[in-house]
C-alpha positions as CSV (number, residue, x, y, z in Angstrom):
1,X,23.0,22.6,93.4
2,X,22.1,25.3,96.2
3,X,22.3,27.8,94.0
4,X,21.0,26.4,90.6
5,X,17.8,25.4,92.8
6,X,17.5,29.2,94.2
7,X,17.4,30.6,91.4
8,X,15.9,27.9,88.5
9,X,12.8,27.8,90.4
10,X,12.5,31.6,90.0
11,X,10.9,32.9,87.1
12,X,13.5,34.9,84.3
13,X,11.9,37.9,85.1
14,X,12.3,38.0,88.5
15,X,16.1,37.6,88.7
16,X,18.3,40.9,88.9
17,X,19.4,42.8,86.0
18,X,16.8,40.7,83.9
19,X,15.5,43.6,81.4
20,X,19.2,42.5,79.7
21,X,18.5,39.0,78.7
22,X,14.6,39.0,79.1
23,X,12.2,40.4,76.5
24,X,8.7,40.9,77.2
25,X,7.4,42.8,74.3
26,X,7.0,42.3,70.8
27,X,8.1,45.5,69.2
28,X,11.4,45.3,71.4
29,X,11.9,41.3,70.6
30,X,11.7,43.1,66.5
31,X,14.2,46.0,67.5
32,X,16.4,43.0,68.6
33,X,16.1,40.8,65.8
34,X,17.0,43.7,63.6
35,X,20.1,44.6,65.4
36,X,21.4,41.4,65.7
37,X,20.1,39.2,62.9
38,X,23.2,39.1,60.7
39,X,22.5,39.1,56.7
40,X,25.4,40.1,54.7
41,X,24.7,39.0,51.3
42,X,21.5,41.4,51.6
43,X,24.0,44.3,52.6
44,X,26.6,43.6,49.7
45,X,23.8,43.4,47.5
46,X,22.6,46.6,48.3
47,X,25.8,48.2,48.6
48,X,26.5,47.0,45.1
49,X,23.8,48.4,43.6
50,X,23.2,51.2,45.1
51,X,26.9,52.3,46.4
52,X,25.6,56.1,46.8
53,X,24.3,55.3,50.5
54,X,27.3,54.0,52.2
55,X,30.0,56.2,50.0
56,X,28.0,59.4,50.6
57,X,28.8,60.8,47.4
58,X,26.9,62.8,44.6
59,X,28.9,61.3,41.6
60,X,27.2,57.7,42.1
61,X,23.4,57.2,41.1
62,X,20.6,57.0,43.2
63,X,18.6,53.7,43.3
64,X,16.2,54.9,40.5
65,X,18.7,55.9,38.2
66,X,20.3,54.0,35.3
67,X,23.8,53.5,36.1
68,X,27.1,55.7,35.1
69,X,30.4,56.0,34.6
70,X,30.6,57.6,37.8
71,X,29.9,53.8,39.4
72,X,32.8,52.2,40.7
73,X,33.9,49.1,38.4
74,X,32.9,46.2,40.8
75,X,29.0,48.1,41.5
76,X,28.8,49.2,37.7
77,X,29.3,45.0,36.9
78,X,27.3,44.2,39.3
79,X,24.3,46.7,38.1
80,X,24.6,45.7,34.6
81,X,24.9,41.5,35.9
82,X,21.4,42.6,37.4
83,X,19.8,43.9,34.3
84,X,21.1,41.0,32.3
85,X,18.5,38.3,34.0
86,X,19.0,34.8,35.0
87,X,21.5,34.1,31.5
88,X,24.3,36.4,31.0
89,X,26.4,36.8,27.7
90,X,29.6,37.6,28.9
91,X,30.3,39.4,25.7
92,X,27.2,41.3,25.9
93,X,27.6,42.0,29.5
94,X,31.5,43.5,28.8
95,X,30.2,45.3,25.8
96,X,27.8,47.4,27.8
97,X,30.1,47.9,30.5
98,X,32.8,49.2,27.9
99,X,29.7,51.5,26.5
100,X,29.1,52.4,29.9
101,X,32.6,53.7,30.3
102,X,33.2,55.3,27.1
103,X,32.1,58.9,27.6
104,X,34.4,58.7,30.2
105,X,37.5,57.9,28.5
106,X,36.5,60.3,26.0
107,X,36.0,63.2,28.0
């Protein structure tokens, strides 16, 4: 109780080492939310479609661009799942993922 006394009737701020758990300014309570705010459906969906900025290769298509047959399999059915809209036709949708890969089996 001693000690729960000394230092609860202190404010945060005032205790030692408090810049690690005390934030005080806006644009630093941001930087933290960013860093630690977890949202990993928003990172796979990025990832998916746009696989070029965490594989760090030239072969796969920018954002901007229409996709290839230079897409791995999962991102390429993923880009064209995207295009499709809220209904899909699964035959549609395998149809232009076989077109999508055809110059490549040809070539």
């Amino acid at each position: 109780r001693r000690v729960a006394r000394r230092h609860a009737s202190k404010p945060p701020a005032s205790l030692p080492c408090a810049d690690i758990f005390c934030v005080n300014s806006s644009a630093a309570i941001t930087v933290l939310r960013e860093g630690v705010q977890c949202a990993p459906r928003l990172c796979m969906e990025q990832t998916m479609s746009a696989p070029r900025d965490v594989l760090k290769c030239a072969c796969c298509p920018g954002r901007s661009e229409p996709p290839t047959a230079a897409l791995p399999d999962a991102c390429a059915a993923y880009v064209l799942l995207q295009d499709s809209g809220d209904a899909a036709n699964v035959h549609e949708l395998f149809r232009s993922f076989c077109e999508l890969h055809e110059p490549y089996r040809a070539g």
